[in-house]
NUTORNU-635684 format. One record per residue (C-alpha): z, x, y. Coordinates in steps of 0.02 Angstrom, whole numbers, plus 50000, padded with zeros to 5 digits. Each point is the difference from the previous one (the first is absolute). Layout:
<<Z, X, Y>>
...
END
This chain:
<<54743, 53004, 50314>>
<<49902, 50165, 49996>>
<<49824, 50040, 50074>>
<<49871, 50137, 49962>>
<<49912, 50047, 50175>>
<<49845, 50080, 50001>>
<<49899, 50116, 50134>>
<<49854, 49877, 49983>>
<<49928, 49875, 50071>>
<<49989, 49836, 49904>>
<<49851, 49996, 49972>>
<<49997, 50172, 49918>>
<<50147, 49913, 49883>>
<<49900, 49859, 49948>>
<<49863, 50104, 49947>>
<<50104, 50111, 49909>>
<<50084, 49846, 49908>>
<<49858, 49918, 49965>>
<<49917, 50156, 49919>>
<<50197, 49998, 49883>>
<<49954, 49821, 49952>>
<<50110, 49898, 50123>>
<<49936, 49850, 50116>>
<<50059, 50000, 50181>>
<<50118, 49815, 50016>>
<<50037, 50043, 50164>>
<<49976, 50145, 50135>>
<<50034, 49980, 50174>>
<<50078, 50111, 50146>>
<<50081, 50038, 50166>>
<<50015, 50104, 50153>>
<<50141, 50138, 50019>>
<<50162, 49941, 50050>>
<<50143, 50078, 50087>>
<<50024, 50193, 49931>>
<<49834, 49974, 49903>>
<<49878, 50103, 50052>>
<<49862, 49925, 49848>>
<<49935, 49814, 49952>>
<<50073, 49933, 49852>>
<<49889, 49920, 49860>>
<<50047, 49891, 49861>>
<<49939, 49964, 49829>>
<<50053, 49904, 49860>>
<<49873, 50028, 49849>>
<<50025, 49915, 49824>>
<<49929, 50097, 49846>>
<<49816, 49907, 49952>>
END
């Protein structure tokens, strides 16, 4: 399974996405881990 990553915060995302026409389902996040020097943020949108 492949993954776009972006230099935004999640936030920023969900506004962008919601400006293409898609609804936010989920969006949640963590802390670095390990060699990770960024959080990580999560969203799963679905086309409204």
């Amino acid at each position: 399974m492949e993954f776009d990553s972006y230099w935004l915060s999640a936030r920023e995302m969900a506004g962008l996405a919601a400006c293409a026409g898609f609804d936010a389902v989920f969006q949640g996040g963590r802390p670095p881990e390990g060699p990770e020097s960024c959080p990580q943020g999560f969203l799963l949108l679905r086309k409204g």
